[in-house]
N, C-alpha and C positions, 0 to 999 in steps of 0.2 A: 459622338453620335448627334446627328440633329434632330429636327420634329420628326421626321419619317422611321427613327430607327436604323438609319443608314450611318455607315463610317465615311465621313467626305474623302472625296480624292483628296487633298490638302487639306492638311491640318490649318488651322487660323495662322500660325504662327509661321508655317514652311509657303513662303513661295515659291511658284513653279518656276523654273529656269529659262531666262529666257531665249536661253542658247538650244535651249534640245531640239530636233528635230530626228527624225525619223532613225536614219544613220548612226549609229555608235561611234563616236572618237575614234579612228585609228584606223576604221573598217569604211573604205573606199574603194572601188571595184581595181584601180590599179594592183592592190594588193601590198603582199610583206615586201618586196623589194622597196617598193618606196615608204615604205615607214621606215627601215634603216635610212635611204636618202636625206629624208628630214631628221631624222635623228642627227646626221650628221652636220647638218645646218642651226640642230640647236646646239649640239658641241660645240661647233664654229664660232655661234655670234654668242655661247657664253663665256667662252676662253677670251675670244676679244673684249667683253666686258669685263671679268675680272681683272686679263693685262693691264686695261687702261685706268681702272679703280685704281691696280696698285701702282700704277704711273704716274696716278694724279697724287696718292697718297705721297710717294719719292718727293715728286717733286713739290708738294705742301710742303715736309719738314726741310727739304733743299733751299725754298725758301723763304722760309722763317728763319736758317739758319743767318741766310746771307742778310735777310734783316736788321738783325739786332747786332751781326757783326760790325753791318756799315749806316747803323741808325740815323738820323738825322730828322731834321724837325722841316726841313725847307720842302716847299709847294712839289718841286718836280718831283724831288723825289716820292715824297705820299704819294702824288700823282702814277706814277710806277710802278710804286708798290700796289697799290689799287688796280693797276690794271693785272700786274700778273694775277692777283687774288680774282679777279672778272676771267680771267682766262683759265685757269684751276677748276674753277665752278662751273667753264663750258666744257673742258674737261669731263668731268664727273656728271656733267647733261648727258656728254655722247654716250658715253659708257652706260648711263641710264636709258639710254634708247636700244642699246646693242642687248643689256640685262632682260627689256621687254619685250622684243623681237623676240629672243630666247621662249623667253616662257609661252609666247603667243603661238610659234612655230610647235611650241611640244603641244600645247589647248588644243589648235585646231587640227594638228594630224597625226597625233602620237596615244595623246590620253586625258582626262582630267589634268589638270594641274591646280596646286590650291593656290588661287588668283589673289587677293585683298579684292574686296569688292568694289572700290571705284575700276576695277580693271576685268570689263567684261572685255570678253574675246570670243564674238561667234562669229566671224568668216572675217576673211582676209583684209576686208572694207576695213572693217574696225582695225587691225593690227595697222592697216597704212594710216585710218583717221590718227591714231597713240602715234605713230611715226612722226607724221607731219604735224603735229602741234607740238611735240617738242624739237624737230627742226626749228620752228618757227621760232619757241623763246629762245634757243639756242643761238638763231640769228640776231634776237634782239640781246641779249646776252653779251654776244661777241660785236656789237656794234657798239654797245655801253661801255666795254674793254679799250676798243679802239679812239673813242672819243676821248679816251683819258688822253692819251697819249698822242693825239693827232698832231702834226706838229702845224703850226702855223705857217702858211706860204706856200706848202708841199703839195699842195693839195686840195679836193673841194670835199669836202665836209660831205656836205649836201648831198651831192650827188652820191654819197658812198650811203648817206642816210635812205636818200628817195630809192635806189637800188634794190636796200634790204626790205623797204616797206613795201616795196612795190612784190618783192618773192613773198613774203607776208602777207600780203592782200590778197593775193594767188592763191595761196594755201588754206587761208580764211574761204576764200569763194567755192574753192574745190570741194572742204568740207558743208561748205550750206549748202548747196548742190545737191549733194551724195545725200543728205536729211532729207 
């Protein structure tokens, strides 16, 4: 209660969501047909994240196996072995983007879902903002991958670097924009 006697709307400790608006989760004038529709698009892109989770999983022990079979101390090799481990880990990026596409898709047009809080989801903006910024370290990810292994003379470097920075800066600009 405060000075007045009164119960505050929020408690000190609960803040107010800043996703709610008017409309209930789920209840948009389209109606029940498309909440099965989306439903099936959260089935969709979480069967694609779990696949590739356990794709990426395969192919981790696949190779560690071939690792330690054909160990060796020489530069290319770490070199190699380094990249597939950079390539494993963008792996498991994409699958972590297909994972929250899921959950964003059931937030915004199915129901609650119970989010971790750095992961608000109130209109579609947001699911693309979570989208595109892990494109983006994805991109920088898979270009860390590629530099291991770049072979000398094949090729310009650079230009595969300025490329990704350049869809990067894009993606950057898109979301300060959208702010």
């Amino acid at each position: 209660m405060n000075e007045e006697g009164k119960i505050p709307e929020n408690p000190p400790d609960e803040q107010p969501d800043p996703c709610e608006r008017g409309t209930p989760r789920g209840q948009f004038p389209v109606g029940h047909a498309s909440r099965v529709v989306f439903f099936l698009a959260v089935i969709g892109s979480g069967l694609l994240s779990i696949s590739l989770f356990f794709y990426g999983f395969v192919i981790t022990i696949s190779s560690l196996a071939f690792a330690l079979a054909h160990f060796s101390f020489g530069i290319e090799e770490m070199k190699h072995t380094m990249a597939v481990a950079v390539e494993i880990i963008d792996l498991f990026l994409v699958a972590t983007v297909f994972y929250i596409i899921s959950l964003g898709l059931y937030e915004l047009f199915i129901a609650k879902a119970p989010l971790p809080g750095w992961l608000k989801i109130c209109d579609v903006d947001d699911l693309k903002e979570k989208l595109l910024g892990l494109v983006a370290i994805a991109l920088a990810v898979l270009f860390l991958g590629e530099s291991l292994v770049w072979p000398n003379g094949t090729g310009d470097l650079l230009s595969y670097g300025i490329a990704n920075a350049a869809i990067i800066g894009a993606i950057a600009l898109y979301i300060r924009i959208k702010h």
